[in-house]
Backbone as ProteinMPNN parsed JSONL, in Angstrom:
{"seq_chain_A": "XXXXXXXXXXXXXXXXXXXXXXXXXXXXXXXXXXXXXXXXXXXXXXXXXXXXXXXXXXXXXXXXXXXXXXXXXXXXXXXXXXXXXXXXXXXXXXXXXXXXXXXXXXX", "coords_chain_A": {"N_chain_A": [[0.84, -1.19, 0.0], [0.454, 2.741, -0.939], [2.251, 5.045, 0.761], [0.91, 7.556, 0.503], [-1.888, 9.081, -1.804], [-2.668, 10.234, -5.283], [-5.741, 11.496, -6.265], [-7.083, 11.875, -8.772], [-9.67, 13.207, -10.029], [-11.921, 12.561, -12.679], [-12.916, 13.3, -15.939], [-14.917, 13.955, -18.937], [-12.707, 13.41, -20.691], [-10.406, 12.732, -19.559], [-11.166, 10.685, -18.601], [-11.787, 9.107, -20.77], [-8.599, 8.896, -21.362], [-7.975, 7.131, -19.589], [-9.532, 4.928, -19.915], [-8.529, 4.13, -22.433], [-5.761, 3.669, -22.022], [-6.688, 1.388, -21.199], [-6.969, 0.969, -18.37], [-9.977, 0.802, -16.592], [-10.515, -0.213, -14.63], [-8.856, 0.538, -12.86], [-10.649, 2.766, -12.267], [-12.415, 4.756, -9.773], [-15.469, 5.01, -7.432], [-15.281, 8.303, -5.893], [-16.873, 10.124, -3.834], [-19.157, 10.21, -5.096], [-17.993, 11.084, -7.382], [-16.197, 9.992, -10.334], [-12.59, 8.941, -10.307], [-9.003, 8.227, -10.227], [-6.925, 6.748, -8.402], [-3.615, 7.465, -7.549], [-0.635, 6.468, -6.655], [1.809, 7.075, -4.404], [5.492, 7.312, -2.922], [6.835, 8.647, 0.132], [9.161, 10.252, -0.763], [8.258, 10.944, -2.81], [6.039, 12.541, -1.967], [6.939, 14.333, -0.332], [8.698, 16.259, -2.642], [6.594, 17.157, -4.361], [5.451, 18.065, -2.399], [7.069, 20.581, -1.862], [7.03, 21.499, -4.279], [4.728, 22.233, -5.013], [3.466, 23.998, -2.899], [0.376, 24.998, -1.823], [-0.823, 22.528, -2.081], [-2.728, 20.364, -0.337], [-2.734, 17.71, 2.131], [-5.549, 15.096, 2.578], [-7.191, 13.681, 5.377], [-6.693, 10.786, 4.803], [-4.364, 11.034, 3.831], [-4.3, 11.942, 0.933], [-4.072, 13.431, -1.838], [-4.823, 15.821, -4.484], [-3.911, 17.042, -7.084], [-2.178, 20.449, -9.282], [-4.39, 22.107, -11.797], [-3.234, 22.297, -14.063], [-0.747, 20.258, -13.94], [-2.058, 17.648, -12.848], [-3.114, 17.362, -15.355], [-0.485, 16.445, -16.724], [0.04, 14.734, -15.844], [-1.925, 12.414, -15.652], [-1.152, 12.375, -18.995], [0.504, 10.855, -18.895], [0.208, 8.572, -17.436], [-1.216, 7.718, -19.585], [0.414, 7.304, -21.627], [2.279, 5.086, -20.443], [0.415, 3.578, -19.605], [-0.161, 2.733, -16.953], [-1.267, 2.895, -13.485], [0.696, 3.168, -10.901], [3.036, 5.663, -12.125], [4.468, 7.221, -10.427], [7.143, 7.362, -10.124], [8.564, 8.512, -12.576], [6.653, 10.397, -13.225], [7.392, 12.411, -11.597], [10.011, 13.025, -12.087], [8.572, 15.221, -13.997], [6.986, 16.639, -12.951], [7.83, 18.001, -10.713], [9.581, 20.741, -10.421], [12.587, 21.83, -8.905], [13.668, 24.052, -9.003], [11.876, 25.778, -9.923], [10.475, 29.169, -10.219], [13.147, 30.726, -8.094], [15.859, 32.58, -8.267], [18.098, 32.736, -11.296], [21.58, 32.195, -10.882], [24.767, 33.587, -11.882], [27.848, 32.805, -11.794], [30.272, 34.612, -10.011], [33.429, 36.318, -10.505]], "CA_chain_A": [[0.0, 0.0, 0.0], [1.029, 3.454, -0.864], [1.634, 5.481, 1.691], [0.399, 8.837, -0.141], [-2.363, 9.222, -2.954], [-3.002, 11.381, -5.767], [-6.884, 11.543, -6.499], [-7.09, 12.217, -10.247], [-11.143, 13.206, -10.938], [-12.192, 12.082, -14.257], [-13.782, 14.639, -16.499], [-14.875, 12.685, -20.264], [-11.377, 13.524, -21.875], [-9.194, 12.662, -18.865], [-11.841, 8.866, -18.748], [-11.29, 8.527, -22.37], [-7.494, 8.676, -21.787], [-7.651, 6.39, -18.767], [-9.961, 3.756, -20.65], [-7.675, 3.844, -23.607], [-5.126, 2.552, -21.432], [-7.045, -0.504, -20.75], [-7.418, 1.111, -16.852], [-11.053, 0.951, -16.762], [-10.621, -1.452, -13.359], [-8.717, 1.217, -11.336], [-11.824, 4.061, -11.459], [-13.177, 4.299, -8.238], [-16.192, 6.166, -6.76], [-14.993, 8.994, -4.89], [-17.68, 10.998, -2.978], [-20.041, 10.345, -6.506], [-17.204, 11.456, -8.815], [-15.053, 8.757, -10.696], [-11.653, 9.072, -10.43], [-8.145, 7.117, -10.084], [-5.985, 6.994, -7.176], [-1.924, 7.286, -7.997], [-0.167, 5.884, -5.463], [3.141, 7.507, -4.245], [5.76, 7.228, -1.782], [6.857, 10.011, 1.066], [9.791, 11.049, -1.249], [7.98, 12.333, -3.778], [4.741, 13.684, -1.581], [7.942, 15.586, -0.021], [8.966, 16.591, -3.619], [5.166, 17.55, -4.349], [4.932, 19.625, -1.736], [7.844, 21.645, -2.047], [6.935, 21.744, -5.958], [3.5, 22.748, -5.03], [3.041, 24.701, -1.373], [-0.579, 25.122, -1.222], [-1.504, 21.366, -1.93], [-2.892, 19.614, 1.389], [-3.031, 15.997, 2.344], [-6.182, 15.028, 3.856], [-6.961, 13.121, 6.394], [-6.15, 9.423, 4.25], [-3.031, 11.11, 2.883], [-4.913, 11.921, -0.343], [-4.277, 15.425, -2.605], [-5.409, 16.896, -5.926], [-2.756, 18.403, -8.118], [-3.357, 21.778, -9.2], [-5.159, 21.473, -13.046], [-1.902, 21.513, -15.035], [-0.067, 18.824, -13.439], [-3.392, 16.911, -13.36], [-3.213, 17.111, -16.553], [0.442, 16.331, -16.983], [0.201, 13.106, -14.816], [-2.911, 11.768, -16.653], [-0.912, 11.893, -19.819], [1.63, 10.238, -18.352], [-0.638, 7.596, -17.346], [-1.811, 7.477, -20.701], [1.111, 6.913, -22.218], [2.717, 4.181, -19.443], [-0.545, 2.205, -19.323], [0.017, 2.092, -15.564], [-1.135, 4.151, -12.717], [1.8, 3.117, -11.043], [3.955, 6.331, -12.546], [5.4, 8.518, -9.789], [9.31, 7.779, -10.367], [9.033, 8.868, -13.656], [5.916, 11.478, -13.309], [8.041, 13.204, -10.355], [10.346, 14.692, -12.975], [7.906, 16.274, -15.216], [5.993, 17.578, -12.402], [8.672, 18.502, -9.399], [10.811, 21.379, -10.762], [13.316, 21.746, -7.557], [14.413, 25.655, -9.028], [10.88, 26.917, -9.717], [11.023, 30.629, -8.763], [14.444, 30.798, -8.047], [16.829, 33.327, -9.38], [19.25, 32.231, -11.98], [22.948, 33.061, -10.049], [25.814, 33.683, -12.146], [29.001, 32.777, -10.729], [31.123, 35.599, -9.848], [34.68, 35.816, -10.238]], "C_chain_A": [[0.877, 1.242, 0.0], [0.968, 4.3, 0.671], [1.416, 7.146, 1.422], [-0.476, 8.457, -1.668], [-2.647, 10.159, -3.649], [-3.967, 11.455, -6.448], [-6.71, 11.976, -7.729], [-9.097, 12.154, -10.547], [-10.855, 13.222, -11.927], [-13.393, 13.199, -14.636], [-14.275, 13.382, -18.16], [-13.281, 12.448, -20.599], [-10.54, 12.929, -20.99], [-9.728, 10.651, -18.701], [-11.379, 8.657, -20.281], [-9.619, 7.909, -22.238], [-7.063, 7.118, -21.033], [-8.25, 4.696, -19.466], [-9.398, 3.187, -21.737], [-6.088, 3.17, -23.227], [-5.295, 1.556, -21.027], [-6.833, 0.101, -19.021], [-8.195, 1.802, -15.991], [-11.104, 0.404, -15.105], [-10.074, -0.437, -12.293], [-9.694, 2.425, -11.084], [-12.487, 3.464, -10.159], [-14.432, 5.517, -8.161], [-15.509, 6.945, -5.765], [-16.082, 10.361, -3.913], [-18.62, 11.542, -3.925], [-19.185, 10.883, -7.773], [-16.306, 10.266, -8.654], [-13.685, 9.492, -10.948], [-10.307, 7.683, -10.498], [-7.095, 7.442, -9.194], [-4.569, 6.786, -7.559], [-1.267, 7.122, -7.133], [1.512, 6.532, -5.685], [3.963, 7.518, -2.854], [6.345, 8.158, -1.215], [8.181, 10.58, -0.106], [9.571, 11.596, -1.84], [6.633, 12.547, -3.078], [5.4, 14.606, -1.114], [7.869, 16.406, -1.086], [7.909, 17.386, -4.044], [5.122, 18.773, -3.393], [5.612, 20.709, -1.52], [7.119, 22.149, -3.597], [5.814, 22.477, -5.661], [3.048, 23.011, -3.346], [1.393, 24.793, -0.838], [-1.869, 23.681, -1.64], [-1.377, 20.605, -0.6], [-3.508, 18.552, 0.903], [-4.368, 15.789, 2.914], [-6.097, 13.999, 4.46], [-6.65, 11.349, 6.308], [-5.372, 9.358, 3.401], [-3.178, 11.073, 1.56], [-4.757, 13.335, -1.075], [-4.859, 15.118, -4.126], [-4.281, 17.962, -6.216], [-3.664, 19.685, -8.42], [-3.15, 21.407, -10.836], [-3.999, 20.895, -13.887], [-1.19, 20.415, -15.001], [-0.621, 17.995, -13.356], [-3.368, 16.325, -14.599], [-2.191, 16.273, -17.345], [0.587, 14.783, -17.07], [-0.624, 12.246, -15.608], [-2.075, 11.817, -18.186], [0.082, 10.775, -19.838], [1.008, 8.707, -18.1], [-1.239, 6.973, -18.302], [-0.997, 6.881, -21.638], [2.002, 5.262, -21.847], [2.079, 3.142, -19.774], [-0.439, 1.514, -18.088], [-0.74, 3.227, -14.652], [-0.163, 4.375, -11.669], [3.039, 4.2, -11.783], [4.284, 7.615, -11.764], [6.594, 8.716, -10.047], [9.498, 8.169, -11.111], [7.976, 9.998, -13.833], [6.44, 12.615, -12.101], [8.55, 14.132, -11.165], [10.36, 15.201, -13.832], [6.783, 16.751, -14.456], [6.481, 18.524, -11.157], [9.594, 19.286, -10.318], [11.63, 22.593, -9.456], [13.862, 23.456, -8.321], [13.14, 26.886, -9.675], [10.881, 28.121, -8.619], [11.752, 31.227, -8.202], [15.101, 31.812, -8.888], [17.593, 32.607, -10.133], [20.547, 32.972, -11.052], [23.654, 32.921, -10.962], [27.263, 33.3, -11.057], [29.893, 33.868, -11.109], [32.194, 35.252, -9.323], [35.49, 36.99, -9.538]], "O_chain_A": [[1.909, 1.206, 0.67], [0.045, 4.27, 1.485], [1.838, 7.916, 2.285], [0.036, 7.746, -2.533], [-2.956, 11.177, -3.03], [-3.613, 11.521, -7.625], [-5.79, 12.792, -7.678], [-9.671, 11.239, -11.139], [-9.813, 13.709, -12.365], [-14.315, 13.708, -14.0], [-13.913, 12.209, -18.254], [-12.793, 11.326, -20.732], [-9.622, 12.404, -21.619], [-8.973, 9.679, -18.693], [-10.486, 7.877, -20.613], [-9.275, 6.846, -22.756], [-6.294, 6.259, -21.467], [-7.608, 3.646, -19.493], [-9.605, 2.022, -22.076], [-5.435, 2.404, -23.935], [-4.464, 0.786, -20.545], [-6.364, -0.843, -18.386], [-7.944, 2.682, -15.168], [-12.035, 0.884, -14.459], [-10.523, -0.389, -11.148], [-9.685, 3.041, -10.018], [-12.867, 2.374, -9.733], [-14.369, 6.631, -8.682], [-15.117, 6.352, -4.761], [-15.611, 11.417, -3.491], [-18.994, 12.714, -3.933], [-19.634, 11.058, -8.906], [-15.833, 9.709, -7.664], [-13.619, 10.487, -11.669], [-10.557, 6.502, -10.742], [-6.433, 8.469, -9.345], [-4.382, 5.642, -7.974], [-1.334, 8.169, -6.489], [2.204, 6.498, -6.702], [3.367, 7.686, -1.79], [6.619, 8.975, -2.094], [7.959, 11.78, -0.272], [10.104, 12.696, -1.99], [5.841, 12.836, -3.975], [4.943, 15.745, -1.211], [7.123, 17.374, -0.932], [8.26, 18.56, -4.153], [4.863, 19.965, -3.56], [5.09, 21.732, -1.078], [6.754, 23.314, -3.751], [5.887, 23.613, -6.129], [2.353, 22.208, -2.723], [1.133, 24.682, 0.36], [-3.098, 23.683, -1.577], [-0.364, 20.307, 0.033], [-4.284, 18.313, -0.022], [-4.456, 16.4, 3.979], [-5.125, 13.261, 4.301], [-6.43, 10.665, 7.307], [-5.227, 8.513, 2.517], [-2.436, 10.365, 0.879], [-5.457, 14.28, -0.712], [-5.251, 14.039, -4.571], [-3.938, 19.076, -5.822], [-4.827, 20.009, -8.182], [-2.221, 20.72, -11.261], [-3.763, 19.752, -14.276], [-1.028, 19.671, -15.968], [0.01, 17.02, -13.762], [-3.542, 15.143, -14.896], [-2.517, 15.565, -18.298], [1.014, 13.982, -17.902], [-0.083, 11.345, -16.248], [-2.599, 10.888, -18.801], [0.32, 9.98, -20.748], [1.504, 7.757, -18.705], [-1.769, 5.873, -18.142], [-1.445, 6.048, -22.426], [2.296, 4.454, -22.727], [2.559, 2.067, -20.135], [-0.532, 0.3, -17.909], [-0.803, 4.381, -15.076], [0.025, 5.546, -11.339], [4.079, 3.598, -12.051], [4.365, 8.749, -12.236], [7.161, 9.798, -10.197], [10.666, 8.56, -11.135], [8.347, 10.765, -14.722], [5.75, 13.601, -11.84], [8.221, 15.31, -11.304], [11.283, 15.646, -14.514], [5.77, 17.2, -14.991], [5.852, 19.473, -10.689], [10.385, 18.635, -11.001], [11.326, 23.761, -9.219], [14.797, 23.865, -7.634], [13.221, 28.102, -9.853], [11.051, 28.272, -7.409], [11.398, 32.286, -7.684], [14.901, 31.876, -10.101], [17.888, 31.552, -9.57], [20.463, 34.119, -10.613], [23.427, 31.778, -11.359], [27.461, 33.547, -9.867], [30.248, 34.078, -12.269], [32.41, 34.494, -8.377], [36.656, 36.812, -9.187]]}, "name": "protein", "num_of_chains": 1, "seq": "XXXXXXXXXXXXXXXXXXXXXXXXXXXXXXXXXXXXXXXXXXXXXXXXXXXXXXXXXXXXXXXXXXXXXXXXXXXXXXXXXXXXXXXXXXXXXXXXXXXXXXXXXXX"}
């Protein structure tokens, strides 16, 4: 079991992509909306939450990306044919110098 999830609601286009991967079996009901749970472990919900500050866990260690990365992840998923893809959806969604100045080195 993971011990962090990442709730992915299903909209048509984001079910289309998920059914076209043949992973029709992991939608779940979630509080009357279908979605798919992405299972990840504490290094990258760390990674996550530096990457993204005002995403909160709730109370069964569960978030919601914010839309873009949503979006990102689901293709990612689409392409994989797994939902299984944090080690490799980490870095195209964690960018560790967002925001950051560029520094020159001074001589």
């Amino acid at each position: 079991m993971a011990d962090y999830l990442i709730n992915v609601f299903l909209d048509d286009a984001k079910m289309k992509i998920i059914e076209g991967a043949g992973l029709a079996g992991q939608v779940k009901d979630l509080g009357g909306k279908k979605a798919v749970q992405v299972p990840l472990g504490e290094k990258e919900q760390k990674k996550l939450a530096k990457g993204f500050p005002s995403m909160a866990f709730d109370a069964s260690n569960a978030c919601v990306l914010p839309p873009e990365a949503e979006t990102k992840l689901v293709d990612i998923i689409g392409q994989m044919k797994t939902i299984d893809v944090m080690k490799v959806a980490i870095m195209k969604l964690y960018n560790p110098l967002a925001g950051k100045q560029i520094r020159s080195a001074q001589h």
